[in-house]
C-alpha positions in Angstrom: 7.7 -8.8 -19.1 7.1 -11.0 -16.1 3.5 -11.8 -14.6 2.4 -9.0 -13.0 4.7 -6.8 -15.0 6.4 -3.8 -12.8 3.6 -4.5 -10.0 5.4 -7.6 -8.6 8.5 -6.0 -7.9 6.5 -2.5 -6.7 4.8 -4.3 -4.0 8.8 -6.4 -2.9 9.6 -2.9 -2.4 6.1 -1.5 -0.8 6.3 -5.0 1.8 10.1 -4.2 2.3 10.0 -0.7 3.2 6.5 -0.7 5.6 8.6 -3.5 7.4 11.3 -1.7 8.0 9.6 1.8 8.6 11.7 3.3 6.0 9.5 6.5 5.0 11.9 7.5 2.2 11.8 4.0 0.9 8.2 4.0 1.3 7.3 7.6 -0.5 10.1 7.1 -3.1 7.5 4.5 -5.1 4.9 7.5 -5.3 4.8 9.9 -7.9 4.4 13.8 -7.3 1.0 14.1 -8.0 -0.1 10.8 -6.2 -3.8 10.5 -5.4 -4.5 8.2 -2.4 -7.3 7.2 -1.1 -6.6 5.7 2.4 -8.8 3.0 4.4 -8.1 5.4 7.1 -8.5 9.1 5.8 -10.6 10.3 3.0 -7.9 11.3 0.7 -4.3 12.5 0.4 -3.1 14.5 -2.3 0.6 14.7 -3.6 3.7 13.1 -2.1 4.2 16.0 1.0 0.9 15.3 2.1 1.1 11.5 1.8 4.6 11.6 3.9 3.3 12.9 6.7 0.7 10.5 7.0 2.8 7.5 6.5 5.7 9.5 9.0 2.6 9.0 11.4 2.0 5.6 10.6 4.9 4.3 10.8 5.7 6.7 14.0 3.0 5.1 15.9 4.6 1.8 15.8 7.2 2.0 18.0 8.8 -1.5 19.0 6.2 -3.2 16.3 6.6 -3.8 12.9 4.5 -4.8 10.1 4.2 -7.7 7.7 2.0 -7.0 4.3 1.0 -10.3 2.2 -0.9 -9.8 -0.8 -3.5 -12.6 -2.2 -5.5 -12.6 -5.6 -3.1 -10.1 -7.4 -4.6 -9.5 -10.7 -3.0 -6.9 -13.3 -2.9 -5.6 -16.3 -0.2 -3.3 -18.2 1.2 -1.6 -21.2 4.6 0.0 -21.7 4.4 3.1 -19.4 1.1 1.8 -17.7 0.4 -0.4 -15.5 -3.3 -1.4 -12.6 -3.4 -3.6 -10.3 -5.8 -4.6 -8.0 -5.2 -7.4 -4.9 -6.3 -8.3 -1.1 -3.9 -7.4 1.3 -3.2 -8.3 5.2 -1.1 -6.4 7.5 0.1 -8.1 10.1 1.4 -6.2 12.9 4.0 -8.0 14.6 5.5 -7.3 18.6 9.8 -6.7 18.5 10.0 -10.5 19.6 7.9 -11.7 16.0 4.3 -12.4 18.1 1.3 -11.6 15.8 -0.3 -8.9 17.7 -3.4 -8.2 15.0 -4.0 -8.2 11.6 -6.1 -6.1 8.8 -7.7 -6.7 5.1 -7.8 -4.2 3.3 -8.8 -4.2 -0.8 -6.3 -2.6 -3.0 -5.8 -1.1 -6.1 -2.9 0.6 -7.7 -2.5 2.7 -10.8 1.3 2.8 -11.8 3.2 5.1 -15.1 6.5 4.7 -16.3 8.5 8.0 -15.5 11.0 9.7 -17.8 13.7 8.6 -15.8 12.5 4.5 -16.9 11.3 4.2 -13.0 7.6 3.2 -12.1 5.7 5.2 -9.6 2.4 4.7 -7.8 0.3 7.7 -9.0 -3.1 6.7 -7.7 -4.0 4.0 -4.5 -7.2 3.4 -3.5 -7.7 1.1 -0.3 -10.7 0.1 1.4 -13.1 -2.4 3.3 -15.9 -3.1 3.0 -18.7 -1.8 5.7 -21.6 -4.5 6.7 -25.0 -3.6 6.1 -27.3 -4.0 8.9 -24.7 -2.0 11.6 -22.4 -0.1 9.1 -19.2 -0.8 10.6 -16.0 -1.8 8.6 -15.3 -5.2 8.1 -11.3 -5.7 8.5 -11.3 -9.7 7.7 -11.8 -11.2 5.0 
């Protein structure tokens, strides 16, 4: 199996479907009973409730679209297992290609091998960190 195992060609398709705002794309890498724990929301449980958030992302966008780059991907796997952990940057991006802001998040991923021999997300976890004298969320590395 490759570096990175099934997570390298995961987050191709993750980067590839939040660029093109493709909600089914997006949603078809999650599993059922995904678990996600979202920068932005405290959590989101199962695949309905995730859609709706990620309709509403990728709703608010309008003429923008969004780059995601990933740095310091570490994993680790087994057959029908597989974690990841990585930095990533979204870059938001006006319809002419100008970088209009951009956000770190931390990520982590927990991925299984379905019956069907396709990998799902079944647990994400994103954050940043929050400084400690004022408390607000850092969103640069």
């Amino acid at each position: 199996m490759p570096e990175n195992g099934p997570i390298a060609d995961m987050l191709e398709a993750y980067a590839a479907a939040v660029h093109a705002k493709d909600v089914d794309a997006f949603i078809a890498l999650y599993g059922e009973n995904v678990r996600v724990f979202d920068t932005w929301g405290w959590s989101y449980d199962r695949v309905d409730e995730w859609r709706k958030v990620v309709t509403d992302w990728f709703g608010s966008l309008g003429t923008e679209s969004v780059v995601v780059e990933l740095k310091e991907l570490e994993s680790v796997f087994t057959e029908d297992l597989s974690v990841a952990h990585a930095f990533v940057t979204f870059k938001g991006l006006s319809a002419e290609g100008e970088e209009l802001r951009t956000m770190d998040n931390r990520l982590t991923w927990a991925l299984q091998l379905g019956g069907d021999g396709r990998w799902k997300i079944v647990h994400e976890h994103t954050s940043a960190p929050a400084g400690f004298e004022d408390g607000k969320v850092i969103l640069q590395k």
